[in-house]
Structure formats: structure tokens, C-alpha cells
C-alpha distance (Angstrom), angle and dihedral (degrees) to the residues before:
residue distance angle dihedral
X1 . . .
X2 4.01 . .
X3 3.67 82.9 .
X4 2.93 111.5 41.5
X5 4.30 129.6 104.0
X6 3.18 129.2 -92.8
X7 3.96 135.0 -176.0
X8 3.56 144.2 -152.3
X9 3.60 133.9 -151.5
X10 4.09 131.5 -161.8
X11 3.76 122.8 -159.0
X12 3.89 100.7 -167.9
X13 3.32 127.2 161.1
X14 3.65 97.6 -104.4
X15 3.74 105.3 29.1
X16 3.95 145.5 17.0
X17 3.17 110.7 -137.1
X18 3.94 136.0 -175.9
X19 3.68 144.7 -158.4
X20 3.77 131.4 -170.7
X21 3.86 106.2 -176.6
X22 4.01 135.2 161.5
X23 3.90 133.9 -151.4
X24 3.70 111.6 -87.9
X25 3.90 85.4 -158.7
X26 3.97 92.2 -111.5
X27 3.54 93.3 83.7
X28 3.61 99.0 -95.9
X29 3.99 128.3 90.0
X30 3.89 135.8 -96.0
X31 3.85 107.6 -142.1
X32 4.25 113.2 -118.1
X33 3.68 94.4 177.4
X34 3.55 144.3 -22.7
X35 3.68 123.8 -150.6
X36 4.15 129.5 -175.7
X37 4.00 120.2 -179.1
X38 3.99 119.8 172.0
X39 3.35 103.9 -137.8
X40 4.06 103.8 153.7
X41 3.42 107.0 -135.3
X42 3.19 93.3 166.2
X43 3.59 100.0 63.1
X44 3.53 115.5 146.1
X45 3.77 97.9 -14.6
X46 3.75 92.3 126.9
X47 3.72 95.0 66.1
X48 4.08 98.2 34.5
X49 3.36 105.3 27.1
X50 3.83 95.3 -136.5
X51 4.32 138.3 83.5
X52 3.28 117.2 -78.1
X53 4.18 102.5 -126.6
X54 3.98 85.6 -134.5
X55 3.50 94.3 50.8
X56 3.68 94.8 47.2
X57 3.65 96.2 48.1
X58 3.92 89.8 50.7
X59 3.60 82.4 49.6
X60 3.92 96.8 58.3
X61 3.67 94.5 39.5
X62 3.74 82.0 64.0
X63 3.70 91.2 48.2
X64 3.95 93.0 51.4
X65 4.05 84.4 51.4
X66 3.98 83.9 50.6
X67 3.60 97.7 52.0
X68 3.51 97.5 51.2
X69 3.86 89.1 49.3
X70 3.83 82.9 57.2
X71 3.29 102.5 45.2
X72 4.16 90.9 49.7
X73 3.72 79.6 56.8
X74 3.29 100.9 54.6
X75 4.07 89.4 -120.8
X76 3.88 107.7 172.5
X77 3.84 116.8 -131.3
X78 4.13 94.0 -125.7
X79 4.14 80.3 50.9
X80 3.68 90.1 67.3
X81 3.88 140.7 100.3
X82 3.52 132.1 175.7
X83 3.41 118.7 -169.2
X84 3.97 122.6 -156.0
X85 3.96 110.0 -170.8
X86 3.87 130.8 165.0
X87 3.80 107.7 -7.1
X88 3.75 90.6 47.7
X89 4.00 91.2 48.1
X90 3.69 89.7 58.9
X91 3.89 105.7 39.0
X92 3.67 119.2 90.7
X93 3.45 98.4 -153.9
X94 3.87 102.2 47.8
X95 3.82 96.0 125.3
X96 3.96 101.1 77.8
X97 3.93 75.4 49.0
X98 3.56 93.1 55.7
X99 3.98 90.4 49.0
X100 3.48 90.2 57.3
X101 3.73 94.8 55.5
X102 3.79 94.9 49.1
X103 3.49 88.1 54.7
X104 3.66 96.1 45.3
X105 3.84 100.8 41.5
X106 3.58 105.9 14.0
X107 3.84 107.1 -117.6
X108 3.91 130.1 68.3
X109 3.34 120.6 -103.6
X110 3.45 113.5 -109.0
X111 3.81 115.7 -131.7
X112 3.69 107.2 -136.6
X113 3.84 122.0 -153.0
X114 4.06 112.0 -138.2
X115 3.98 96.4 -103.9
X116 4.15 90.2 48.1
X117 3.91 80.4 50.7
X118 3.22 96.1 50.4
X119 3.93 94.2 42.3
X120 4.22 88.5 54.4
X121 3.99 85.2 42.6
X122 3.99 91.5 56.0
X123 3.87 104.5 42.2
X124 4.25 84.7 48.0
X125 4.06 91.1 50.0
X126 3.74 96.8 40.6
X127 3.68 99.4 44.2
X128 3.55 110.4 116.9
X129 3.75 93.8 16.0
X130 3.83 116.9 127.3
X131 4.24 99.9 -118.5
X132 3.73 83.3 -142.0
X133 4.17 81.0 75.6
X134 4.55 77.1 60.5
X135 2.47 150.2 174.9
X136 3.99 102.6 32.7
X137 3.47 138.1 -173.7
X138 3.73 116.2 -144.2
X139 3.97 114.7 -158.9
X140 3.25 109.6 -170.8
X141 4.10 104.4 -167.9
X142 3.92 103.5 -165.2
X143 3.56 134.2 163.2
X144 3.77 112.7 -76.6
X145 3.78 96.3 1.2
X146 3.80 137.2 32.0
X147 4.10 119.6 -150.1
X148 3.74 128.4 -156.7
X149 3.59 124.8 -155.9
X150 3.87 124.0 -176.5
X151 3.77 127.1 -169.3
X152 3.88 152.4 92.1
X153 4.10 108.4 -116.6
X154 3.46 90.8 -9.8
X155 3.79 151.9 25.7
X156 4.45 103.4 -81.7
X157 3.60 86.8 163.2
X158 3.84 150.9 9.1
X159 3.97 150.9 -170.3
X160 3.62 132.3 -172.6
X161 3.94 113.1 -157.7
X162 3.93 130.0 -162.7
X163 4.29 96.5 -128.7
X164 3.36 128.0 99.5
X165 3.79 140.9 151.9
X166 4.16 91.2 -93.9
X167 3.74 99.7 37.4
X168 3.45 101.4 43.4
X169 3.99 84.7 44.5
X170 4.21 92.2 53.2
X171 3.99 91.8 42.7
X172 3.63 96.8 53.8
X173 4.02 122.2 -0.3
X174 4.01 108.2 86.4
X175 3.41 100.9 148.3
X176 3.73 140.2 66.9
X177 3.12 109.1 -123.0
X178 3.92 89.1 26.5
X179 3.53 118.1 -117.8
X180 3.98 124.1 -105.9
X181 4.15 89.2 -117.7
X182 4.00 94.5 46.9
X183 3.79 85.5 56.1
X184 3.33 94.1 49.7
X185 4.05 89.4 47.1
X186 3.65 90.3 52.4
X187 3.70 97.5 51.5
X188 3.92 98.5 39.0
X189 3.81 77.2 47.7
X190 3.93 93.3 60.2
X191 4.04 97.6 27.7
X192 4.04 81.9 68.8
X193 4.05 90.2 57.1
X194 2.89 87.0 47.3
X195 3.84 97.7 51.5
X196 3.78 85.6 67.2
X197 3.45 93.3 54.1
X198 3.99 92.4 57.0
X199 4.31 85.3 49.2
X200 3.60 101.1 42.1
X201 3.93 105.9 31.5
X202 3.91 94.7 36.2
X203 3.69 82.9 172.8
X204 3.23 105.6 65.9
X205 3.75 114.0 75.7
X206 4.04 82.5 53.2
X207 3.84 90.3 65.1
X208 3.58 108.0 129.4
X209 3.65 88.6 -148.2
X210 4.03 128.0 32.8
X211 3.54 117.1 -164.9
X212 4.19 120.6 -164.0
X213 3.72 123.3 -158.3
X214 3.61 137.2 -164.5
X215 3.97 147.0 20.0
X216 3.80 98.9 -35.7
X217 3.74 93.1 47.6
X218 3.80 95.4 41.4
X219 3.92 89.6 48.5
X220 3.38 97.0 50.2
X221 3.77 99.5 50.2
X222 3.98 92.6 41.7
X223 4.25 82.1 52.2
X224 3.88 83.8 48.3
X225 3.96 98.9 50.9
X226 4.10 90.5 30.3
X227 3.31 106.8 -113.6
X228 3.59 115.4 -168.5
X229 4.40 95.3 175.1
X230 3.80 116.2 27.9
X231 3.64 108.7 -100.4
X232 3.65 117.0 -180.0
X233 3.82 98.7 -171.4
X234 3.66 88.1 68.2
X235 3.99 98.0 40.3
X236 4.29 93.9 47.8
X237 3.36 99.9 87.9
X238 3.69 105.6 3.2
X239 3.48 113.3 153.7
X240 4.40 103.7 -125.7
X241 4.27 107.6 -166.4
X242 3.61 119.0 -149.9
X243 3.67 83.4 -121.3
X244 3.92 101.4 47.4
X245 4.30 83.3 43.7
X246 3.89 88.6 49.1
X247 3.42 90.4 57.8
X248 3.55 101.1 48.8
X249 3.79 87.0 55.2
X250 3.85 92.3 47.7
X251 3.87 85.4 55.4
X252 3.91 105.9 46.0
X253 3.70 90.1 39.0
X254 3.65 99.3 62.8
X255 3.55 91.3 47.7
X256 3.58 135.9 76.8
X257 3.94 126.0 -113.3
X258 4.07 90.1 -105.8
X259 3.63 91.2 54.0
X260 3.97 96.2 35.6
X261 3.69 90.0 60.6
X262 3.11 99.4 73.0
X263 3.60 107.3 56.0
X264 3.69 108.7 104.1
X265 3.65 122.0 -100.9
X266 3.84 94.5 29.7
X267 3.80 113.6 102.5
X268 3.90 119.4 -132.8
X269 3.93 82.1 -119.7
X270 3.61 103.8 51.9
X271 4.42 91.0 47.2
X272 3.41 88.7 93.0
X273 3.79 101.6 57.5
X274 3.59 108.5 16.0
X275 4.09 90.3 95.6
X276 3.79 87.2 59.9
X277 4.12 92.2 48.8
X278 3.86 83.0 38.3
X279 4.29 87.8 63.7
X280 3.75 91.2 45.7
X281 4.01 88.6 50.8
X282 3.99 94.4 54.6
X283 3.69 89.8 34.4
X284 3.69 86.2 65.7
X285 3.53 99.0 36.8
X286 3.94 88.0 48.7
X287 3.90 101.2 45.1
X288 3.63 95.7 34.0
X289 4.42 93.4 51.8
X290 4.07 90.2 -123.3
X291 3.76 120.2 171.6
X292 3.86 85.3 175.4
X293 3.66 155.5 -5.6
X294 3.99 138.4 -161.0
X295 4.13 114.0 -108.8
X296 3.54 101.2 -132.9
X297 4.11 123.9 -160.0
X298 3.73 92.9 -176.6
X299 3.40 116.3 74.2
X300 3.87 143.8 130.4
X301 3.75 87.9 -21.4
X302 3.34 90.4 67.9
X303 3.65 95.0 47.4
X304 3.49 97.8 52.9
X305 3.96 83.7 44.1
X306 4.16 94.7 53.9
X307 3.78 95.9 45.3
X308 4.03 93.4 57.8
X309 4.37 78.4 60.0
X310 3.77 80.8 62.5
């Protein structure tokens, strides 16, 4: 079986996302396919504490897509893991969920706390990185919950942080165009987080190299460099500024969601959310006295991917 594929599936609170990847024989993995659907599970669980029944059946029509992606692959069920992170962690009722999933994909979801998330997220972003670049912090801004890792060959420390794009977005951005003062809100709201970051991971703003993760990141640098078709070989690795990512934010944030769709390198999906992820993103830049950080296409999918070689 050394050979043979395996895959790795996210359940965030944003997007489901999938990877089908193979040994390359040097320990790391050779990417089959890649596959990212928003489906917004997460959808109101910050204010009712349970899964949205729109948002979960979005969510398994993604996972019945998945499966037969798998399956086409040849992907073994015992060379599968499916990840449920934020959304999950804060919905009462995620266990009929969790049926659903075993029946759809074959293997149960496993419900992640923030620093196992945030382990998964660092060995993914730092794979392939010479450690002389160390130590790095890995941000990984998600959805309903953003996770910091901090370390050289491994994890030394780690924070899990309640911002992301969508909760942030659902606390405090009502209007379209949002409003000067629900900006404000959002970012004060983050800057705090992010005060706790500064007192209990004093190491962390010293990292000689800052890695950021996921939609919000991704979207922002592909708005930067003007994307107009997702190409990852030109977002891994991308250097984002706190100046260039400042500007994005100035620019989607004073427009409204029928004009913000169409700059390029923001998805019709993410308009609706990506001011809230963009407040997290200069909230961290802001509190944590970034000029820069590394744009990272590898992530927890490749974590979750690397630890089924063992």
C-alpha cells in the first residue's frame, strides 16, 4: 500500500475542501487533485449554536461529489480523513451530522480541537520549507476560527482564536457597503485576539517567517496580483505586504457586494464574507507589527494528507 493514494477532506466553516495526493517516494506527497466548494456550513452557528439544514445538505452534496472523486482514484476507505473544525466545535447537534458523513464517505469525521488544527495546519504549510527560513508562524485565518502555530520542525507552541471570515462577518457587517463603525467593530474585535497572542506566544511576532493559510488569505493576494482564473502556482508562496493587503481591504470595503464581485481574484461566493476575513487579516498584521507574510496553498490538507504516510 506504500503507494498507493490517499485523500483528505476539510469541513470548515466556509468551505469543503479536498485532496487526493500520492507518495512521491521522498516522504512527501504528489498532488492528484485538489477540490474547494463553499458550502457554508457554518452558517449561523455563532448565534444558534446548531447546523443550519441548508448548510448541511450543501455540505453533503459536496461530500457525494468527493466520494466519487475518490473512488475514480482508487482512494481506499482506511486511506481517508475527514476533518471537521470550527463549525462542528460549536454546534450542539453535530452528531446526526456526523452520521450522515459516515454514510456518505465512509469514515467519521474527526472533530479537531484548535491546537490539533493548528498542528495539521503547520506540518502542511511548512513542508518543503528549508527550517533555516525558522522559526515560522503559521496563521491559518479560516471561517469561524483562526489557528496559530509557532515553531521550527515542529509545533513549540499554539493558539486557537474565535475570528474568521464568516463570524466576524455575522457579528458585525450589516450593511452593504459596510459602515465605517462596523469596520471598526470588527477589527477592534480581532486586535483583542490578537492581544493574547502578543502575551501568551511572546514569540510569535519575532518569527522570521509568517506563513497565512486559507480563503481570506488566498483571496486577498489573488485580488492583489489580479487574478482573473485561480492559479495556485502563482498564489503558493506569494509574498502579500501589509501595505499591498491594506489596500485590497480599503478597496472591497467601500464597495458593495455587486460591485466587489467583479474584481478579479475574488470568487462570487466568498463577496459576501471576505470584508469580515479582510478585518481579521489587518487585525493581525496591525497588532502583530507585520510588514509581510508568506501566501501559503498548502495547508491542513496536506497535513491530514502526510500523517496517513505515517
Amino acid at each position: 500500500m506504500t503507494g498507493a493514494p490517499v485523500a483528505a477532506i476539510d469541513c470548515g466553516t466556509n468551505s469543503t475542501r479536498l485532496l487526493v495526493a500520492a507518495p512521491d517516494g521522498d516522504g512527501g506527497l504528489r498532488t492528484v487533485t485538489r477540490l474547494m466548494r463553499i458550502t457554508r456550513l457554518g452558517a449561523g452557528v455563532d448565534r444558534t449554536r446548531a447546523l443550519d439544514p441548508a448548510a448541511v445538505a450543501r455540505t453533503q452534496a459536496v461530500l457525494e461529489e468527493y466520494r466519487t472523486v475518490m473512488d475514480d482514484h482508487g482512494v481506499a476507505p482506511g486511506r481517508v480523513r475527514v476533518a471537521a473544525t470550527s463549525a462542528a466545535r460549536d454546534a450542539t447537534d453535530r452528531q446526526a451530522w456526523f452520521d450522515q458523513v459516515v454514510a456518505t464517505v465512509g469514515v467519521a469525521p474527526e472533530l479537531l480541537i484548535g491546537t490539533e488544527e493548528a498542528a495539521l495546519s503547520f506540518r502542511g504549510a511548512t513542508a518543503g520549507l528549508d527550517p533555516a527560513r525558522g522559526p515560522f508562524l503559521v496563521v491559518d485565518l479560516g471561517g469561524g476560527s483562526t489557528e496559530l502555530a509557532w515553531g521550527t520542525e515542529r509545533v513549540e507552541a499554539s493558539m486557537s482564536l474565535e475570528i474568521g471570515c464568516v463570524r466576524l462577518t455575522e457579528r458585525f457587517i450589516a450593511s452593504d457597503p459596510p459602515r465605517p463603525e462596523e469596520l471598526t467593530a470588527a477589527i477592534t474585535y480581532a486586535e483583542a485576539w490578537f492581544d493574547d497572542v502578543l502575551r501568551d506566544m511572546p514569540g510569535a511576532a519575532a518569527a522570521p517567517t509568517v506563513i497565512g493559510l486559507a480563503g481570506t488569505v488566498s483571496a486577498v493576494a489573488a485580488v492583489e496580483i489580479g487574478l482573473a482564473t485561480y492559479d495556485r502556482d502563482r498564489l503558493h508562496h506569494f509574498t502579500l505586504t501589509k501595505e499591498a493587503a491594506e489596500d485590497v481591504f480599503r478597496t472591497l470595503a467601500t464597495e458593495a457586494r455587486a460591485d466587489r464581485v467583479h474584481n478579479p481574484g475574488l470568487e462570487e461566493a466568498r463577496a459576501d464574507v471576505i470584508i469580515g476575513g479582510c478585518c481579521a487579516l489587518v487585525a493581525l498584521y496591525r497588532r502583530l507589527g507585520l510588514e509581510e507574510l508568506l501566501v501559503s496553498e498548502a495547508d491542513i490538507l496536506d497535513g491530514l494528507a502526510l500523517s496517513l504516510l505515517g
